[in-house]
C-alpha positions as CSV (number, residue, x, y, z in Angstrom):
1,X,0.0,0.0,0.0
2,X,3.1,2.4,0.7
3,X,4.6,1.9,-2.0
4,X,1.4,2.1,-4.2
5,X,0.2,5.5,-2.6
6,X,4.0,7.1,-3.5
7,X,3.7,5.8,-6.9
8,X,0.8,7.7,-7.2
9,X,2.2,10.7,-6.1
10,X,5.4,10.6,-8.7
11,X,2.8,9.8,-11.1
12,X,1.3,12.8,-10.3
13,X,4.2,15.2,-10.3
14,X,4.6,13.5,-13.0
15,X,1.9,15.2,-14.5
16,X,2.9,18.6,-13.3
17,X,5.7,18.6,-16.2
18,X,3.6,17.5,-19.1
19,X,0.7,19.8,-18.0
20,X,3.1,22.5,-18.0
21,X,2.5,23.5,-14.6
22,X,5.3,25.1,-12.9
23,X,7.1,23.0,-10.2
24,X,8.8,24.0,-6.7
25,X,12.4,22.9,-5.9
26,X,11.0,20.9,-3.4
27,X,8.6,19.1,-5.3
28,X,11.4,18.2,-8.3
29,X,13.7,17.0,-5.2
30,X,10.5,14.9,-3.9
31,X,10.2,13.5,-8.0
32,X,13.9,12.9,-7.8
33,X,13.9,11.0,-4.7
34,X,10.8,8.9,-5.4
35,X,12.2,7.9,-8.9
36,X,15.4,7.4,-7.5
37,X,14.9,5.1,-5.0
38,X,13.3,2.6,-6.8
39,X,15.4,2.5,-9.4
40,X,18.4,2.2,-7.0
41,X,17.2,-0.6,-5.4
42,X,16.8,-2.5,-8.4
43,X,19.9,-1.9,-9.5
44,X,21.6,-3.0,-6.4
45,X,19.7,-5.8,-6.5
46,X,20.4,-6.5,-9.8
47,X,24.1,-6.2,-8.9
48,X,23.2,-8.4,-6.1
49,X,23.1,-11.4,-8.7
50,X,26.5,-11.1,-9.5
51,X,26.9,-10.8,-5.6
52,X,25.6,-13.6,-4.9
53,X,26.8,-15.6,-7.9
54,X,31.0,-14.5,-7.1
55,X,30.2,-15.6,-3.1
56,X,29.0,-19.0,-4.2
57,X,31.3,-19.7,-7.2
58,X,33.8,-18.4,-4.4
59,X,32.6,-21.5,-2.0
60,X,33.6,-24.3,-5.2
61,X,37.3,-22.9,-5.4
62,X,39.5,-20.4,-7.3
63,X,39.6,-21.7,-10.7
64,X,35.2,-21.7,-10.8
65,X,35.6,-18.1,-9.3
66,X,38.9,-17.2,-12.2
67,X,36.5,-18.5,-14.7
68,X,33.4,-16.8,-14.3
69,X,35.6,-13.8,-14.3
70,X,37.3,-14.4,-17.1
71,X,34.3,-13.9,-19.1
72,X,32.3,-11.2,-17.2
73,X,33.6,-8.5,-19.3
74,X,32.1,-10.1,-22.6
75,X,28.7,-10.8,-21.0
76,X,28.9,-7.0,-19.9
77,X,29.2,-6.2,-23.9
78,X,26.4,-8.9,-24.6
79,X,23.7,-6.8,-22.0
80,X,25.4,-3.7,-23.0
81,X,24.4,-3.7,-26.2
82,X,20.9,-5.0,-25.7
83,X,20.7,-2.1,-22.9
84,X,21.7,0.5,-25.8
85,X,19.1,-1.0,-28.7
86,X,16.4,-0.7,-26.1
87,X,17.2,2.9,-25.1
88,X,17.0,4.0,-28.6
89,X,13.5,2.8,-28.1
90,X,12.6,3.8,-24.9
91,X,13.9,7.7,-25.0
92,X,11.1,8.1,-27.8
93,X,8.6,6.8,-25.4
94,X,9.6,9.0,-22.6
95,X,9.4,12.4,-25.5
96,X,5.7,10.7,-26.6
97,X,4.7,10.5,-23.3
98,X,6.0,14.3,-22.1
99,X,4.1,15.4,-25.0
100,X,0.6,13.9,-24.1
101,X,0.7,11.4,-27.2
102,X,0.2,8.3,-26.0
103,X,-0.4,6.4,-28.8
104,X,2.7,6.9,-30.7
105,X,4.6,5.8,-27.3
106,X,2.7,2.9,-28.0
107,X,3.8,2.2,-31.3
108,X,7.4,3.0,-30.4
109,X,6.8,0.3,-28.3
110,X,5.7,-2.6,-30.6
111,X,8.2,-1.6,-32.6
112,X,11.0,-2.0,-30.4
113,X,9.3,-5.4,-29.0
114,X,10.2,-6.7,-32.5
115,X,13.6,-5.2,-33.5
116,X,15.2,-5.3,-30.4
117,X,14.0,-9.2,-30.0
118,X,15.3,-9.9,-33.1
119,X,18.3,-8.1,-32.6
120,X,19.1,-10.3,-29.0
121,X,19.0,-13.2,-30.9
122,X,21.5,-12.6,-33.4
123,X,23.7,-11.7,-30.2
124,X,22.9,-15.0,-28.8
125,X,23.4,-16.6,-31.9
126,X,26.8,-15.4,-32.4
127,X,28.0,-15.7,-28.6
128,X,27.4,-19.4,-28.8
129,X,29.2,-19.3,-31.7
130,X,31.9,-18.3,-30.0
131,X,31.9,-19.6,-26.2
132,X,34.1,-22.4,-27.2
133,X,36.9,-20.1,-28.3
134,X,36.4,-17.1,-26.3
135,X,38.4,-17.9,-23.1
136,X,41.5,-18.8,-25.2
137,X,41.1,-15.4,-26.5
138,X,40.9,-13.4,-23.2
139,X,44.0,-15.2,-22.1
140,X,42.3,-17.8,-20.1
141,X,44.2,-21.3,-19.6
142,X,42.7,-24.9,-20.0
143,X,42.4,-25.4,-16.3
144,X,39.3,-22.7,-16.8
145,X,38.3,-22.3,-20.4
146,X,35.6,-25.3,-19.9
147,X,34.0,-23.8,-17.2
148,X,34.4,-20.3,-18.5
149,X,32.8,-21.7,-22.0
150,X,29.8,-23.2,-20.1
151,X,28.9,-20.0,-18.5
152,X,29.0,-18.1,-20.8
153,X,26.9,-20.5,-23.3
154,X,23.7,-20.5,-20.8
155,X,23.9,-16.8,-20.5
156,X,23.7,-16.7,-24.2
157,X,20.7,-18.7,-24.5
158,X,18.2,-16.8,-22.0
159,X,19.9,-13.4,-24.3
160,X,16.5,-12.5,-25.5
161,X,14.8,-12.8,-22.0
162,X,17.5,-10.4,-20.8
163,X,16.5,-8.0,-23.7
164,X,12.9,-8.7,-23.0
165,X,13.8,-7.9,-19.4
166,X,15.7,-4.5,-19.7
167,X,13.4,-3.8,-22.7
168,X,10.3,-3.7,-20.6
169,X,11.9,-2.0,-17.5
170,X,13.3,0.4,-19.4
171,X,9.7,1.3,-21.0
172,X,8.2,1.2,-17.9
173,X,10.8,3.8,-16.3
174,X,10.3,5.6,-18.7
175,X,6.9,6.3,-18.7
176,X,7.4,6.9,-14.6
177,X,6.9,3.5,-13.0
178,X,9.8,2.7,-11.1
179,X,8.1,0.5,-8.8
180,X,7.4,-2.5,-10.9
181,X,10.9,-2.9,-12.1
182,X,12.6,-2.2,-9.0
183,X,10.0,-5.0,-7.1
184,X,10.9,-8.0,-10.0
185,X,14.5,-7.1,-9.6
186,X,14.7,-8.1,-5.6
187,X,12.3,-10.7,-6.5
188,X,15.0,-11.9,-9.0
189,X,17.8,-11.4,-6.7
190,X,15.6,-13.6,-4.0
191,X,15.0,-16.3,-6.9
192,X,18.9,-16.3,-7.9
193,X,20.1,-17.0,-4.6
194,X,17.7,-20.2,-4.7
195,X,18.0,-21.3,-7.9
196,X,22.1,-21.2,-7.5
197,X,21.5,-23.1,-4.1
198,X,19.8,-25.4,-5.4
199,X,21.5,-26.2,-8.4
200,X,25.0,-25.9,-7.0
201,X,24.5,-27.2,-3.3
202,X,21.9,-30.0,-4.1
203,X,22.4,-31.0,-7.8
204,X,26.2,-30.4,-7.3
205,X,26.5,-28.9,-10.4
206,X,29.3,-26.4,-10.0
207,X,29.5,-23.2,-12.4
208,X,26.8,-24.5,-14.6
209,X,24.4,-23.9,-11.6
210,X,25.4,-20.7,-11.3
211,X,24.6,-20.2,-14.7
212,X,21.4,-21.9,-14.8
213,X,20.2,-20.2,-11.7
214,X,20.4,-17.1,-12.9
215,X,19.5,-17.4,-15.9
216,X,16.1,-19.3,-14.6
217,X,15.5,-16.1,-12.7
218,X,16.3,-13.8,-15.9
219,X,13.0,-15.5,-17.8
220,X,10.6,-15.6,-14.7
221,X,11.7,-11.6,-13.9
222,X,11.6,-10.5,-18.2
223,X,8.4,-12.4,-18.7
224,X,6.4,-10.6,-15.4
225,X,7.7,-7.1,-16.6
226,X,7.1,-7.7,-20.0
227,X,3.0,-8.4,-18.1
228,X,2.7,-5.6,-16.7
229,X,4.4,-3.4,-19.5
230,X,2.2,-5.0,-22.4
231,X,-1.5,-6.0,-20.4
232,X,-1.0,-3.5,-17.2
233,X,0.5,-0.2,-18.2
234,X,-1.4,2.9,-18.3
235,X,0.5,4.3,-21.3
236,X,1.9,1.4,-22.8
237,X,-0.9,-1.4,-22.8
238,X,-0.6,-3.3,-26.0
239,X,-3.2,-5.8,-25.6
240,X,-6.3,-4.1,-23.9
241,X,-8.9,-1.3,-25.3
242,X,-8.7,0.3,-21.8
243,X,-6.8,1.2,-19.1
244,X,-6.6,-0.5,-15.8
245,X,-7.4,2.1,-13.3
246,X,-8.2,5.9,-13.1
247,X,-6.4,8.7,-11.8
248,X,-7.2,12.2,-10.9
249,X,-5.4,14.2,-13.2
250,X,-4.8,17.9,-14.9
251,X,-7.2,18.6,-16.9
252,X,-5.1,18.6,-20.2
253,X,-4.0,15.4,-19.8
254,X,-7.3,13.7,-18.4
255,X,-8.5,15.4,-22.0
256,X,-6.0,13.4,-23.8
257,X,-6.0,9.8,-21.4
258,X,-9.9,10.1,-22.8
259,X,-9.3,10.8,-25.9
260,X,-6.6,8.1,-26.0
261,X,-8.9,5.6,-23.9
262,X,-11.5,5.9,-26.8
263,X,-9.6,5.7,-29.8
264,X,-8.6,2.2,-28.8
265,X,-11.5,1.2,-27.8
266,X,-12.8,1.4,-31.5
267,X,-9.8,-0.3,-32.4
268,X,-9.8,-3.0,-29.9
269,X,-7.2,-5.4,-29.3
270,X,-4.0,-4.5,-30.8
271,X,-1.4,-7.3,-31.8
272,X,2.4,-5.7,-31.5
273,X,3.6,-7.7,-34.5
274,X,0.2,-6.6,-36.5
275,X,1.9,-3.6,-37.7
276,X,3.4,-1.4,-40.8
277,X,6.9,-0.9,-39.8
278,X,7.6,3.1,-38.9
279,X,10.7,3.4,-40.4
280,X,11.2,7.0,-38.8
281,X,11.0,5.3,-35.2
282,X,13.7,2.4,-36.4
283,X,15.8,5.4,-37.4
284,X,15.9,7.9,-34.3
285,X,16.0,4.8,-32.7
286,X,19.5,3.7,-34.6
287,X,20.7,7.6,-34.1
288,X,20.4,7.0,-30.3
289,X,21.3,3.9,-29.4
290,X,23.9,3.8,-32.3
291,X,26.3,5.9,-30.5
292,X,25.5,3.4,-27.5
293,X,25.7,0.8,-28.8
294,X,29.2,1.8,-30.7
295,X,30.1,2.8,-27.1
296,X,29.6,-0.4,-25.5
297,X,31.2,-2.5,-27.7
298,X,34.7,-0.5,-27.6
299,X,34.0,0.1,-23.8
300,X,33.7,-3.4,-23.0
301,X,36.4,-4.1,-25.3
302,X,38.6,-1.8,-23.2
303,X,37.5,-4.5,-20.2
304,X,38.5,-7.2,-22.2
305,X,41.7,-5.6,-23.0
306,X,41.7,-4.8,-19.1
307,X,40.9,-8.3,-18.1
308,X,43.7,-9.6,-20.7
309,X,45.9,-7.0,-18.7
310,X,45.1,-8.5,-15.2
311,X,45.4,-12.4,-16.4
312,X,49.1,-12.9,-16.7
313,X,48.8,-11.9,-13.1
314,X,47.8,-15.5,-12.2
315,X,44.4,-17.0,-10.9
316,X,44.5,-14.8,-7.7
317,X,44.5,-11.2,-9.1
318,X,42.1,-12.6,-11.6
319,X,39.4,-13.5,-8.8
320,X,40.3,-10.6,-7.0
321,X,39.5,-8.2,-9.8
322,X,36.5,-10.0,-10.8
323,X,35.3,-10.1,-6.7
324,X,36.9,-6.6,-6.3
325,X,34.2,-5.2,-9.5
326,X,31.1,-7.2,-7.9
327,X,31.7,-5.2,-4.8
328,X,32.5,-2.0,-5.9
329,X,29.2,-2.0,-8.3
330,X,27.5,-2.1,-4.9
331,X,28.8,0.9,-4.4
332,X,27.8,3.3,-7.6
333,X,24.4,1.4,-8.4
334,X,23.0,4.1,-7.0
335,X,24.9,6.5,-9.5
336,X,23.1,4.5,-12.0
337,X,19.6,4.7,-9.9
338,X,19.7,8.2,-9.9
339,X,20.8,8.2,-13.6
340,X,17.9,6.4,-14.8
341,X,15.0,9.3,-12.7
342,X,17.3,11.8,-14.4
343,X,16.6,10.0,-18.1
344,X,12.8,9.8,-17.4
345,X,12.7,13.4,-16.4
346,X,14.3,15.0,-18.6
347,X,12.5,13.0,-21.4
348,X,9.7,14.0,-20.6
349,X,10.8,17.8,-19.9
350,X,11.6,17.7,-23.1
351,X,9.0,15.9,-25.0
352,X,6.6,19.0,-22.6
353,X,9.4,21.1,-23.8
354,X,10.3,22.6,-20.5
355,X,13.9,23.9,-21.3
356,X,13.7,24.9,-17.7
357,X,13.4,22.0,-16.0
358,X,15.3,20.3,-18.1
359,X,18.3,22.5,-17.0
360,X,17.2,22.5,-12.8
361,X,16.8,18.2,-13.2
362,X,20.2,17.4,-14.6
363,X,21.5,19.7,-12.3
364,X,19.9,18.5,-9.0
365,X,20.5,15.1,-10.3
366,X,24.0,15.1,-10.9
367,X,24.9,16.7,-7.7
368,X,22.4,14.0,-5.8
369,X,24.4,11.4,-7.3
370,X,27.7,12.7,-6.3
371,X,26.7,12.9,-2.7
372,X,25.2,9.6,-2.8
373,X,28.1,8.1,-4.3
374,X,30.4,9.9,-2.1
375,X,28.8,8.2,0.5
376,X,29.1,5.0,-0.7
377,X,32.8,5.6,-1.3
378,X,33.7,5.9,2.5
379,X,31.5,2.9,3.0
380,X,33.5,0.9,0.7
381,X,36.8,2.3,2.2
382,X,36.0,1.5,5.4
383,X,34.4,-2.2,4.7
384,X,36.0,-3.3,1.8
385,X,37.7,-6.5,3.8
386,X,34.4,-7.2,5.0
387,X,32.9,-7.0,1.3
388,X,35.6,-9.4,-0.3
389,X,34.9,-11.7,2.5
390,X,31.5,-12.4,1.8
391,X,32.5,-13.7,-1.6
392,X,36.2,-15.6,-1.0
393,X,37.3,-17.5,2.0
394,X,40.7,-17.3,0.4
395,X,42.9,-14.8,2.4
396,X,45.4,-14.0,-0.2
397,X,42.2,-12.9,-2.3
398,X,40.8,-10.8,0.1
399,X,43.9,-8.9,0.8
400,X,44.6,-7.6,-2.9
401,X,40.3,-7.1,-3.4
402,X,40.6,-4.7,-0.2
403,X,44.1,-2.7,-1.5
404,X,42.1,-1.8,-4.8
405,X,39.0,-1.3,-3.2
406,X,40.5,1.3,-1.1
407,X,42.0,2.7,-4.1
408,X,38.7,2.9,-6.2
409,X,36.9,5.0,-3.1
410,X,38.7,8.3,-4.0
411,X,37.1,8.3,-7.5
412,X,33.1,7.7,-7.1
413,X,32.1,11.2,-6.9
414,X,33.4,11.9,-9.7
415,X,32.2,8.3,-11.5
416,X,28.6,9.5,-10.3
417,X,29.0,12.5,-12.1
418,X,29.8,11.2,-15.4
419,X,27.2,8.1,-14.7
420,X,24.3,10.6,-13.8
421,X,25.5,13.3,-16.6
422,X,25.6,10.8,-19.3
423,X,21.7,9.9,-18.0
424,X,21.1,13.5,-18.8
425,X,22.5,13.7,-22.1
426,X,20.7,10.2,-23.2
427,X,17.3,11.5,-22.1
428,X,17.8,14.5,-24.1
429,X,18.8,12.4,-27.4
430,X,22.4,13.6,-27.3
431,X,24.4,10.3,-27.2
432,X,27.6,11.2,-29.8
433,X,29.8,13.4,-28.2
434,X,29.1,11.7,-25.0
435,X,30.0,8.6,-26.2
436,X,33.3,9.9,-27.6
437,X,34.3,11.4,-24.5
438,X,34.0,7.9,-22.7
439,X,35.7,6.5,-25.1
440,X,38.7,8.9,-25.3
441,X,38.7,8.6,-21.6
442,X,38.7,4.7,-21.3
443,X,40.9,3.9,-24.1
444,X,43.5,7.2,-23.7
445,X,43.5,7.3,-20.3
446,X,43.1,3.8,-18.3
447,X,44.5,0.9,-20.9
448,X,47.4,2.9,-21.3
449,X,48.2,3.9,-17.8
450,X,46.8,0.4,-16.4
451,X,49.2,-1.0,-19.1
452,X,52.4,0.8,-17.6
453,X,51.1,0.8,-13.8
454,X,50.2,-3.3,-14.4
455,X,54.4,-3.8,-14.9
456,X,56.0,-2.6,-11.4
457,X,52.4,-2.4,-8.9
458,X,50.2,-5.7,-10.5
459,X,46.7,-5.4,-9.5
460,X,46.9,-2.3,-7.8
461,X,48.6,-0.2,-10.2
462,X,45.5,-1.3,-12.8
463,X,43.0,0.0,-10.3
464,X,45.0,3.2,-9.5
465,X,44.9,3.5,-13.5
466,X,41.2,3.4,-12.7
467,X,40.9,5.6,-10.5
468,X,42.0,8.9,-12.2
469,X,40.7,7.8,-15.4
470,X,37.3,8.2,-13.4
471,X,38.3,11.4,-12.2
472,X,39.0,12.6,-15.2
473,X,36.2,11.4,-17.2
474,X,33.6,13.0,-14.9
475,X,35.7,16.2,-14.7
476,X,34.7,16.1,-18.5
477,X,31.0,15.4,-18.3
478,X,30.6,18.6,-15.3
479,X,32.1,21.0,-18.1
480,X,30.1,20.0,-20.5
481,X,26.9,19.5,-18.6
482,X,27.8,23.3,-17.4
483,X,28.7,24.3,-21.0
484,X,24.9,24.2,-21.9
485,X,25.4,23.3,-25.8
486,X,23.3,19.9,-25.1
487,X,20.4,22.0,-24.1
488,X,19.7,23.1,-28.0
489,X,18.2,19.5,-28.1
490,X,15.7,20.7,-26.0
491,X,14.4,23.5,-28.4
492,X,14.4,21.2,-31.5
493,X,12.7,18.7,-29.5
């Protein structure tokens, strides 16, 4: 009931934006905070799968924990990519919906239900086409490329229940329910944690537990929020001629819900394949998520690149970087929570064309982040033995994760400024330059000082490469966030 009631009133401040109604400071702090929150704890939670995966592939020994971390970096690039496709997507839906127009967020929708479907499968496709070679190639040895190549496999084969999971999440964000994303993602936290005892504990079935845990509770979790995105949203209902519940709303928008509510009620029941393709949809799509998507793949190929840096270490820094990244994740989910309120709200600013809130979210955002984060950053300072613990009993493992830990702390203010500023830019449309810039940064800055740093420090010099690469890169994202040019978006929108 809590939760329901402060839904409702998000939803409607929500509404004060795309009735152009003008807004307090302590109203848009109130809308940040409820968005926020939400969204944080499912991405924690989310992270909390990898948690809990590491801590129990930590139990079976080192070379089950070196494998699964071998190949983390490429099944980052596999959901990176599939985040990106469905952003192009969902950004459109957050403009449709600021501007009242319901039914073209709708068909934005269906549209991205089949393209970015299709698109997970070829990436499934292709990763299994790989998995048997892949660990060879990240510098892996033979005493973990068969475990390595099983993992990755399964997660492969649920790849279009991931898409259908972040695809539908990200919809429903965007249109302003946090609440039913961030509920299936502790609900798919609770399910990993017993699908990987059960499979790994009972059935004894070491990292291809893990993997089928999880991947059991990726399915259950996409094909729920893909339920209440398709049959149960407001805005977004694909299969129903009317809307679940009523709301007491402005007046201009309770005009257009009614209008809305009859058109498709003539219609009736819509299929989201029965549909002429909108080929001005699939291409701001591609112009967004493009840029993304071209973003991830050399981002996570920087990771690679890192992760071939860290493996001539040996087995140990290669479980202690994999453990170390689990843990510190913990640590700027909330960056990303925050990130994802600032991308609905300044969507929908903009789609209302409110170049004024626009300018007052990203900046209340981006500083909220920065405190949260910097928060967080002492926290991990001060329990970052504790935090490797809970995933290794192996003390030589624990040692090195706390060192780099401790190192990492210093940077996640400014990480959660560049996290939460390139949330900003993406709910405005304006994904280029801020793709270049982490690019420049990762590639410039951290391979090349990891790379020298790795020689004479191991481990620790790679994550002190880390850490003013960060730095720098949200030092970056602050000037231009403050420069303003992004904000002629706004206008054209």
């Amino acid at each position: 009931m809590e939760a329901a009631k402060k839904q409702r009133k998000s939803d409607q401040l929500l509404l004060l934006i795309r009735g152009g109604k003008p807004m307090t400071g302590s109203q848009k702090l109130q809308l940040i905070v409820q968005l926020s929150i939400p969204s944080i704890l499912a991405q924690i939670t989310s992270v909390m799968m990898f948690f809990i995966d590491q801590a129990m592939v930590g139990r079976i020994g080192v070379e089950a924990a070196a494998a699964c971390g071998l190949v983390e970096s490429s099944t980052w690039l596999c959901g990176s990519l599939t985040s990106a496709i469905s952003m192009g997507f969902s950004v459109q839906v957050a403009h449709f919906i600021g501007a009242n127009d319901f039914q073209k967020a709708r068909d934005v929708f269906r549209h991205a239900l089949l393209f970015a479907l299709l698109f997970s499968a070829v990436i499934g496709v292709v990763g299994l086409f790989i998995s048997g070679r892949l660990p060879y190639w990240l510098g892996g040895g033979a005493d973990i490329a068969r475990d390595a190549t099983i993992y990755f496999s399964v997660f492969m084969l649920v790849m279009p229940f991931f898409q259908l999971s972040g695809l539908s999440g990200s919809m429903l964000k965007c249109s302003g329910n946090m609440r039913i994303p961030s509920i299936m993602s502790i609900l798919m936290c609770v399910m990993d944690v017993v699908f990987n005892f059960i499979f790994i504990f009972v059935f004894h079935l070491g990292v291809l537990g893990v993997a089928i845990g999880t991947g059991l509770a990726v399915v259950i979790g996409a094909l729920v929020q893909a339920y209440y995105a398709m049959f149960r949203s407001e805005m977004l209902a694909l299969f129903r001629g009317r809307f679940s519940g009523e709301r007491k709303e402005v007046s201009g928008e309770r005009m257009a819900l009614e209008m809305d509510k009859q058109a498709r009620r003539a219609r009736g029941t819509l299929s989201p394949l029965n549909f002429r393709v909108n080929w001005d949809y699939v291409r701001n799509a591609l112009k967004i998520s493009a840029p993304m998507a071209a973003q991830s793949i050399l981002m996570s190929g920087a990771q690679i690149v890192s992760t071939m840096i860290v493996a001539p270490l040996g087995n140990i820094s290669i479980a202690a970087n994999t453990f170390a990244i689990t843990a510190e994740s913990l640590c700027y989910m909330p960056g990303y929570g925050i990130g994802e309120a600032a991308t609905t709200l300044i969507g929908q600013s903009m789609g209302a064309a409110r170049r004024d809130l626009c300018r007052s979210f990203a900046r209340m955002t981006v500083f909220l982040g920065m405190a949260v984060m910097a928060v967080m950053g002492v926290v991990m300072y001060l329990a970052a033995t504790e935090l490797m613990a809970l995933m290794t009993p192996v003390s030589e493992i624990i040692e090195l994760g706390a060192a780099v830990l401790r190192i990492e702390a210093f940077a996640e203010p400014m990480f959660a400024a560049s996290i939460v500023c390139y949330s900003v830019f993406v709910g405005a449309g304006d994904t280029m330059r801020p793709a270049l810039m982490n690019l420049c940064s990762m590639w410039l800055v951290r391979l090349s000082l990891a790379a020298l740093l790795a020689q004479d420090y191991g481990l620790r010099g790679v994550w002190t490469a880390m850490a003013i690469e960060l730095t720098f890169r949200g030092l970056m994202f602050l000037w231009r966030l403050f420069r303003g040019k992004w904000e002629a978006r706004i206008v054209a929108g």
